[in-house]
N, C-alpha and C positions, 0 to 999 in steps of 0.2 A: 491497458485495455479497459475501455467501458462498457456496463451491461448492454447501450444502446449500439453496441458496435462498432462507436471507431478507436482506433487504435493513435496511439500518440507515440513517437516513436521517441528514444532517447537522442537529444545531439551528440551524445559522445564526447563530450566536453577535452576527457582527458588522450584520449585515442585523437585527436586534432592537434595536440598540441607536442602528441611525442616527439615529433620530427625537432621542434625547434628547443623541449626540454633535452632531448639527447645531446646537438649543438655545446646547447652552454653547459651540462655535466661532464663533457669530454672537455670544453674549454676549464671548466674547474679541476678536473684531473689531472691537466697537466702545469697550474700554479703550484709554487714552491710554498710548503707547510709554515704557515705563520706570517707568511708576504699580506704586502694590502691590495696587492693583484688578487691573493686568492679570496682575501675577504668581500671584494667588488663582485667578483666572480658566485661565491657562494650567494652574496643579495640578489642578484641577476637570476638566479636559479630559484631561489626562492620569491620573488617576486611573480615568475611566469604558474609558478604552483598558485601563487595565493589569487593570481587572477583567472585562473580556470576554477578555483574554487567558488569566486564571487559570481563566474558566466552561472555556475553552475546551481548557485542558490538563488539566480533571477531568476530566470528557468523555473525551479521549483513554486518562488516564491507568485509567480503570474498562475502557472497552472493551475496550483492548490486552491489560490483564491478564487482564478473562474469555476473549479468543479463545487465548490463550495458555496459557492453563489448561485448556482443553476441547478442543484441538486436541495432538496429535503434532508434527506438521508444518505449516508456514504458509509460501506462496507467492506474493508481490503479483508484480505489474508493475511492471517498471523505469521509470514515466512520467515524461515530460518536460516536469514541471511549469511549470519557466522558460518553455517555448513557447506552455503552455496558458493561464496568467497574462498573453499580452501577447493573447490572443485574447478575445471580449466574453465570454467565460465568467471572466477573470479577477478579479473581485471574489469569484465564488463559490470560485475555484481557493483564493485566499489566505484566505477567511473558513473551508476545511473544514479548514487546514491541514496536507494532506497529506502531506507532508514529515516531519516532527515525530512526525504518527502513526506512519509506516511506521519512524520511527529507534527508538522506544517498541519498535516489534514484535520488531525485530534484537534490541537489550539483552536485553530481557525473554526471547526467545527463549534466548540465552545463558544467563541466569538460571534458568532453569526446565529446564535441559536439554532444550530442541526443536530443532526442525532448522526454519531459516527459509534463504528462499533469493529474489531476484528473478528472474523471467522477463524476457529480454531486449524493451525497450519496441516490438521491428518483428516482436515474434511477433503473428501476426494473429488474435488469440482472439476477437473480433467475430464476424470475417466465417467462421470457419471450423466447419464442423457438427460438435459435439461427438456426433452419434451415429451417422453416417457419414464424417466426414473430406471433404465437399467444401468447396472454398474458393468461398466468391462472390466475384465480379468489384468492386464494389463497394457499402459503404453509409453515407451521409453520416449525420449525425449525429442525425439529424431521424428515422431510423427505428428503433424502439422495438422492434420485434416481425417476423419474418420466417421465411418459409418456405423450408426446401430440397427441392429436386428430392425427396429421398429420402421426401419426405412430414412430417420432422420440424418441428413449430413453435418454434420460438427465441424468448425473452425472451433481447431483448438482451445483457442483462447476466448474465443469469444463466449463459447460455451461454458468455460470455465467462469467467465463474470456472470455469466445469466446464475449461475449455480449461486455463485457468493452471495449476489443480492438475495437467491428465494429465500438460502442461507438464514443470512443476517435479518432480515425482516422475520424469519418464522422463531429467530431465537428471542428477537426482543418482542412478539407475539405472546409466547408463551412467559419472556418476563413480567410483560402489563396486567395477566393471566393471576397469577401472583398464585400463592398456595390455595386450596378448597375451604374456601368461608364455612364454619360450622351453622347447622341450621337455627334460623331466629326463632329467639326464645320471649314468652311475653315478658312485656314491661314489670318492670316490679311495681308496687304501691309507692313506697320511696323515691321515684325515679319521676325527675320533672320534663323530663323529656329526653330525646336522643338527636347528637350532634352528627351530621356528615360530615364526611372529611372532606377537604377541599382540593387533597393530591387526587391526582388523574394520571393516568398515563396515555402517552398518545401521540400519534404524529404532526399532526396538525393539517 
């Protein structure tokens, strides 16, 4: 989900492929232990994994690049994948592989000179109205779409990336911000002059 509102949905690389990995692990199940049938069998199995893994890192590898290229700045959530992986979401957690994406993003940010950053994962960008600032109480996962007091209607997600970016921009706001300069003191007699420094911080 992007702060501008569209949504990229995952292919599901791995959930495509079950049908024809199940096939050939039944077909391996039933080869005699230590045959060159079973060894044919085991490459056949591992070959259809490692090509869902490759669908899987094009995919990655095109997105990351476009949002990288069309973006200044790019801000995810520090999510906690390991958690979300042991919960009934976690076949879809390991098929969109999250992880991998968001490391693409970093690099590539470096690469292209952008400024990428994560939001820390207990900033609450759900539940918080990106166009008043109140915070709900709660909302389980099961809701999609929600109303705040203030009259604004929420797409979940969508709302959740308006949050990340104000987020992320107001934490590296107050990075560039830097600690409170002590007040100027005059020159001394000794002193031939004073140097500026040449670091800046900034988006561009």
């Amino acid at each position: 989900m992007l702060s501008d509102g569209r949504k990229i949905d995952s292919p599901r690389f791995l959930h495509r492929a079950e049908r024809k990995l199940r096939t050939l692990q039944q077909a391996l199940a039933r080869k005699e232990e230590g045959s060159s049938n079973r060894a044919r069998a085991r490459g056949r199995v591992a070959r259809q994994h490692a090509k869902v893994a490759d669908a899987r890192r094009e995919f990655h590898h095109r997105l990351s690049t476009q949002i990288i290229r069309d973006n200044q700045a790019v801000y995810v959530k520090d999510l906690a994948v390991g958690g979300l992986a042991r919960t009934r979401l976690g076949k879809s957690v390991h098929d969109a592989g999250w992880s991998a994406f968001v490391d693409m993003l970093e690099y590539k940010a470096k690469l292209y000179g952008r400024i990428f950053a994560r939001v820390d994962r207990w900033f609450p960008s759900s539940k918080l109205c990106s166009a008043c600032g109140t915070l709900a109480e709660a909302m389980p996962l099961t809701v999609r779409e929600w109303t705040c007091p203030c009259g604004a209607v929420h797409d979940r997600d969508v709302n959740a990336a308006i949050n990340i970016l104000a987020a992320g921009r107001a934490e590296r706001l107050n990075a560039c911000r830097g600690p409170v300069r002590p007040d100027a003191s005059p020159a001394q007699p000794d002193e031939t002059g004073s140097h500026r420094s040449a670091a800046r911080c900034g988006t561009g």
